[in-house]
RODO-2510 file (C-alpha; in nm, 4 decimals, decimal comma):
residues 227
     n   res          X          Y          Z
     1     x     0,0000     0,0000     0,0000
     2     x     0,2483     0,2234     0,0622
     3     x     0,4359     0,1666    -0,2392
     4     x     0,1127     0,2390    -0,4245
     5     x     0,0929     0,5867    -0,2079
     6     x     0,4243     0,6718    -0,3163
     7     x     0,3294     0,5654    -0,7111
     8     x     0,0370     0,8132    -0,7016
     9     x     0,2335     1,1282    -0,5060
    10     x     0,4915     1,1186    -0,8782
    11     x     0,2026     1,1634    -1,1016
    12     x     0,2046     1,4852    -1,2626
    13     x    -0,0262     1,7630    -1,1384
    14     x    -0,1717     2,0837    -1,3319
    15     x    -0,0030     2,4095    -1,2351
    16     x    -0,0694     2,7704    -1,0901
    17     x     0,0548     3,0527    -1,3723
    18     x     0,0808     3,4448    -1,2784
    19     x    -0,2183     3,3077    -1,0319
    20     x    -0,4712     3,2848    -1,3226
    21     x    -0,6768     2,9892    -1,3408
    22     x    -0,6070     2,7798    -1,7038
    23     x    -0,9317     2,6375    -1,8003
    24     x    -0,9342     2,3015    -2,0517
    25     x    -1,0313     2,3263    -2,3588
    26     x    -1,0370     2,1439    -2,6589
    27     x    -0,6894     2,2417    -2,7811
    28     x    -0,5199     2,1131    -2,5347
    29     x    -0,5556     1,7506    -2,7413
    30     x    -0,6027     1,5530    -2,9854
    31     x    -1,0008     1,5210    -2,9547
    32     x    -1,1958     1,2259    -2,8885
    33     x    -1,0603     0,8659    -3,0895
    34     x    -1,1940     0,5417    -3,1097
    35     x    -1,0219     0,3822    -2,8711
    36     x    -1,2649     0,5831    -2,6107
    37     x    -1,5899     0,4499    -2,5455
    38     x    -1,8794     0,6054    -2,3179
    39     x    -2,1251     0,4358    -2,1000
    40     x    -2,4166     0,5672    -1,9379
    41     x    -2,5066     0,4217    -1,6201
    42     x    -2,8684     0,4111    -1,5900
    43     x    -2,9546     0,0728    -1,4100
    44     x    -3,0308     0,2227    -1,0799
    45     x    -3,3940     0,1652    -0,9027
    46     x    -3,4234     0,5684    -0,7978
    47     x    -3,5891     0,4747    -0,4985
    48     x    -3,5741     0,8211    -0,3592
    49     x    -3,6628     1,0137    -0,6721
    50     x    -3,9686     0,8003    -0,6868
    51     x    -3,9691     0,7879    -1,0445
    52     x    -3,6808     0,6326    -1,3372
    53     x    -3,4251     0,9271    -1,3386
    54     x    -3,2951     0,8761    -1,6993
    55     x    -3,6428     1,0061    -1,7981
    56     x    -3,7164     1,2576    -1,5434
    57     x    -3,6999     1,6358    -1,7284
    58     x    -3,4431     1,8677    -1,5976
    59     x    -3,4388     2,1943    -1,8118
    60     x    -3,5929     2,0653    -2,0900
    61     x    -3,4568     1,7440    -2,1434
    62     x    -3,4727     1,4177    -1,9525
    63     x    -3,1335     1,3514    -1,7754
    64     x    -3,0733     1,0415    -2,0050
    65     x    -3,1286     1,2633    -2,2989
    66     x    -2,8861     1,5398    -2,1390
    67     x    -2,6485     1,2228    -2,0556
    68     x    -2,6219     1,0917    -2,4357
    69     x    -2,5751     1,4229    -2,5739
    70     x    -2,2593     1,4787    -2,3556
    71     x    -2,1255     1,1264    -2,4154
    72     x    -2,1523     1,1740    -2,7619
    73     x    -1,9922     1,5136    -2,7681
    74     x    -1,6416     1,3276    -2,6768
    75     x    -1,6703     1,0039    -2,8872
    76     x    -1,9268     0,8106    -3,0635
    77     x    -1,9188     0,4876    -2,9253
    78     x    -2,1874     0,5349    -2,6371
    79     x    -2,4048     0,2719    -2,4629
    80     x    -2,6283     0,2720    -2,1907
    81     x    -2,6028     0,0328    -1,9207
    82     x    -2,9278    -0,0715    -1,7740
    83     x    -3,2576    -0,2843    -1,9341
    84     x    -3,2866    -0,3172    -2,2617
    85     x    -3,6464    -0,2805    -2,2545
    86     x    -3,6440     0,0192    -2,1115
    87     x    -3,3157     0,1966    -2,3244
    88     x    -3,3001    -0,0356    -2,6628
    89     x    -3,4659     0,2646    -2,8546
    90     x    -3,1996     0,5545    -2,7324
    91     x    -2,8690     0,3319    -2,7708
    92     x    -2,6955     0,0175    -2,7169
    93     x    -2,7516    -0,0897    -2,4253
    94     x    -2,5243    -0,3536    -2,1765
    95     x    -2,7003    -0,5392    -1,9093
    96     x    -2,5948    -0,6368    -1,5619
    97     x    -2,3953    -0,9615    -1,5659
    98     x    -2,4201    -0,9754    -1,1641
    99     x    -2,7845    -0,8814    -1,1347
   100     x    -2,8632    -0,6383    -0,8008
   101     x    -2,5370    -0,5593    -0,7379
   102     x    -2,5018    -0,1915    -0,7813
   103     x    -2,2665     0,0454    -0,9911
   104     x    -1,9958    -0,1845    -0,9513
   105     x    -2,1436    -0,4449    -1,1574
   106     x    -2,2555    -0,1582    -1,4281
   107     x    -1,8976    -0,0914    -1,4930
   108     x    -1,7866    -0,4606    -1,4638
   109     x    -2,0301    -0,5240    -1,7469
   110     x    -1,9375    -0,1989    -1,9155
   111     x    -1,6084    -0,3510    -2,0104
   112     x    -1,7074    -0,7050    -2,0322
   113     x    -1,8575    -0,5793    -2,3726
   114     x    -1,6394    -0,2879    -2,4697
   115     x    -1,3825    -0,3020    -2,7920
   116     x    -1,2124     0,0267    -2,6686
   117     x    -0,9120     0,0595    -2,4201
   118     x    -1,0527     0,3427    -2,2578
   119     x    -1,4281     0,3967    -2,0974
   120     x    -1,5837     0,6638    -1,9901
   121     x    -1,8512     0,5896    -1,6691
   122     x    -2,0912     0,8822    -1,6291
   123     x    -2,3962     0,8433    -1,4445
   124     x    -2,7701     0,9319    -1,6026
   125     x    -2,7955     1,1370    -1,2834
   126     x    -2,5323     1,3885    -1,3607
   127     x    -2,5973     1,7078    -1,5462
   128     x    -2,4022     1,9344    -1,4658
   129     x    -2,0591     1,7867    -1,6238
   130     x    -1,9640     1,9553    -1,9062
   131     x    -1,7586     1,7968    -2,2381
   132     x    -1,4441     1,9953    -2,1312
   133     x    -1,4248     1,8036    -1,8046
   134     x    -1,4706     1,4387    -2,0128
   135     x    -1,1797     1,5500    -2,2597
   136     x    -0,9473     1,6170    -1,9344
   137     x    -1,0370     1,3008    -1,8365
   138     x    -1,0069     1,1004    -2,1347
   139     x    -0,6600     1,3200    -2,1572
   140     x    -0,5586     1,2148    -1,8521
   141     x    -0,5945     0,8508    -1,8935
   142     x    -0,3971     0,9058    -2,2593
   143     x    -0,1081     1,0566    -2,0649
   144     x    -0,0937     0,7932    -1,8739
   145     x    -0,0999     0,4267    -2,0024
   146     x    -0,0219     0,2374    -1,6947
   147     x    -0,2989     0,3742    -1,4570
   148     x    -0,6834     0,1242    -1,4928
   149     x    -0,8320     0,3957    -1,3336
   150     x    -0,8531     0,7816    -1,3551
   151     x    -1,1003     0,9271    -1,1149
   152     x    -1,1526     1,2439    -0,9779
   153     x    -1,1839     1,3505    -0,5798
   154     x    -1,4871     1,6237    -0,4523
   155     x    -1,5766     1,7068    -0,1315
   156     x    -1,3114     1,4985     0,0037
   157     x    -1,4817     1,1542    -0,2113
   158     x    -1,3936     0,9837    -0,4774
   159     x    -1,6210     0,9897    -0,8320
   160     x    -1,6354     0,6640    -0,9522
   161     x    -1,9101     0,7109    -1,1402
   162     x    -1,7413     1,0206    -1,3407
   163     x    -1,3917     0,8383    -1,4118
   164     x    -1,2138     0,6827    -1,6841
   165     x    -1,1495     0,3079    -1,6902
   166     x    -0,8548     0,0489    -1,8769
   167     x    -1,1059    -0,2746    -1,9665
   168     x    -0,8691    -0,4804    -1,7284
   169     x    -1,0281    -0,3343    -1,4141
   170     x    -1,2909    -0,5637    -1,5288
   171     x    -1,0883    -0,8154    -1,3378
   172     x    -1,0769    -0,6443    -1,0107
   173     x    -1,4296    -0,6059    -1,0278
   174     x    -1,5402    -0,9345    -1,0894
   175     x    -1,3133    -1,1207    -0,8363
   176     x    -1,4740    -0,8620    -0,5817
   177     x    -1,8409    -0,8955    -0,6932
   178     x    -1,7883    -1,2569    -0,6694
   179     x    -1,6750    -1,2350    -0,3223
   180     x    -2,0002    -1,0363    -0,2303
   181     x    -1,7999    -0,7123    -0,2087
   182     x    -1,9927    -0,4632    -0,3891
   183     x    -1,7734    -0,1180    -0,2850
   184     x    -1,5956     0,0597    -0,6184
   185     x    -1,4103     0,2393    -0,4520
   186     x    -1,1972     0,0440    -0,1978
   187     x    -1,0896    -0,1421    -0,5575
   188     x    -0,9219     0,2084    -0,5874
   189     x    -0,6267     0,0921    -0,3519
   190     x    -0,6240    -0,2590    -0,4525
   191     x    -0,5170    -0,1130    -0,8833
   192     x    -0,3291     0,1866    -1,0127
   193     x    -0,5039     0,4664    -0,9663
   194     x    -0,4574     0,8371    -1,1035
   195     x    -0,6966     1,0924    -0,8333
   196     x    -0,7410     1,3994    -0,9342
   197     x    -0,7232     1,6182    -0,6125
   198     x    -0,9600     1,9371    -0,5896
   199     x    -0,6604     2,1798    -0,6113
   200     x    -0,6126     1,9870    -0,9615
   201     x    -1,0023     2,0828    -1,0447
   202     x    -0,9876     2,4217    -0,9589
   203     x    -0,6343     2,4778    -1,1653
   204     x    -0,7972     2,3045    -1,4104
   205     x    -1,1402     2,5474    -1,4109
   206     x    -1,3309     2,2674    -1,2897
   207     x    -1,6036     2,3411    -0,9891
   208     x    -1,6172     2,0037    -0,7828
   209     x    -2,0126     2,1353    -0,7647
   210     x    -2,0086     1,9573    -1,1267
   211     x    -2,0527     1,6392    -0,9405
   212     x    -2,3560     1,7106    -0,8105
   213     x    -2,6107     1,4616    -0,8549
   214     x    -3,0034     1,4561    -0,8555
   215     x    -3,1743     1,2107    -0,6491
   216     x    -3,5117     1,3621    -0,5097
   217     x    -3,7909     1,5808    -0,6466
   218     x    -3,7195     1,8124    -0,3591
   219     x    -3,2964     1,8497    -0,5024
   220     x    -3,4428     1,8586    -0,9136
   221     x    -3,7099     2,1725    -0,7500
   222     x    -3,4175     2,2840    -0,6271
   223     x    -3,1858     2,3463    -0,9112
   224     x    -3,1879     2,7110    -1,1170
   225     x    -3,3398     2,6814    -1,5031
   226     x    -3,2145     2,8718    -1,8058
   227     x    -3,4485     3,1860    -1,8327
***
């Protein structure tokens, strides 16, 4: 473990200039390629929001709609994990190998079926990431070919459902649902990992409030609409 700590404190970090914050943008790559695939994780019950999120409206457009439109903005190989009867008509869609087991077995079956090296998790219940933050992901993960995992930290928590992952963390993941240990993110110690600290957000132009996700009606109420 501490080996691993010492691994992750050498990875390179974004830097201060003059004190002016450098936002991301599309320059600063090559743009989205084919070895990047997207999946939108939609297989939760919403028990709380008392209704299926991916098709509850937020500004217009139901969150799954708002979800594919982002995915597709960084590559075009994007699938929806969750039923088929419910998502066939929108995109491909993966199901659950190990049924009722939460996110972790989303993303396990996420790259179970996916061709490309790299995959994007984002969850249906997420609007308020933008494109630029995906491409600093994706770029992130490019930079840096021996890490499976590239997720960033807010509020002092790891996103795992907003983070980049190498198809072998499919590994990890099944040895651990198959052990009844459903927890994403205490796989986080157990593979190379790349967090990206809050200091690294906010160099980057990045607002960890991005992460916010919507799980009530009283929280959707709650959010300000475009005039």
């Amino acid at each position: 473990m501490a080996e691993r700590r010492r691994w992750q404190t050498r990875l390179p970090k974004l830097s201060r200039r003059s004190g002016k914050v450098k936002v991301y943008d599309r320059g600063m790559e090559n743009g989205p390629g084919s070895e990047v695939a997207a999946f939108i994780l939609a297989g939760g019950k919403s028990t709380r929001m008392g209704t299926d999120k991916a098709f509850v409206e937020y500004d217009g457009r139901t969150l799954l709609a708002r979800a594919l439109s982002l995915a597709r903005s960084v590559t075009a190989d994007v699938r929806i994990v969750g039923s088929q009867e419910k998502f066939a008509r929108f995109a491909p869609v993966v199901e659950d190998i190990f049924g009722d087991c939460g996110p972790l077995a989303g993303i396990h079956s996420a790259l179970r079926s996916s061709p490309a090296e790299l995959n994007l998790m984002l969850a249906v219940d997420m609007p308020f990431v933008s494109g630029e933050f995906l491409l600093y992901l994706i770029s992130q993960a490019r930079s840096l070919p021996e890490v499976e995992v590239v997720v960033p930290l807010a509020d002092r928590r790891r996103q795992p459902l907003c983070a980049i992952y190498r198809r072998e963390f499919a590994d990890a993941a099944e040895n651990a649902l198959r052990a009844g240990q459903n927890r994403i993110d205490r796989l986080f110690d157990e593979v190379r990992t790349r967090v990206i600290e809050e200091e690294e957000l906010e160099d980057g132009g990045f607002s960890s409030a991005i992460f916010r996700n919507l799980n009530t009606p009283e929280e959707l109420d709650a959010q300000p609409r475009r005039a």
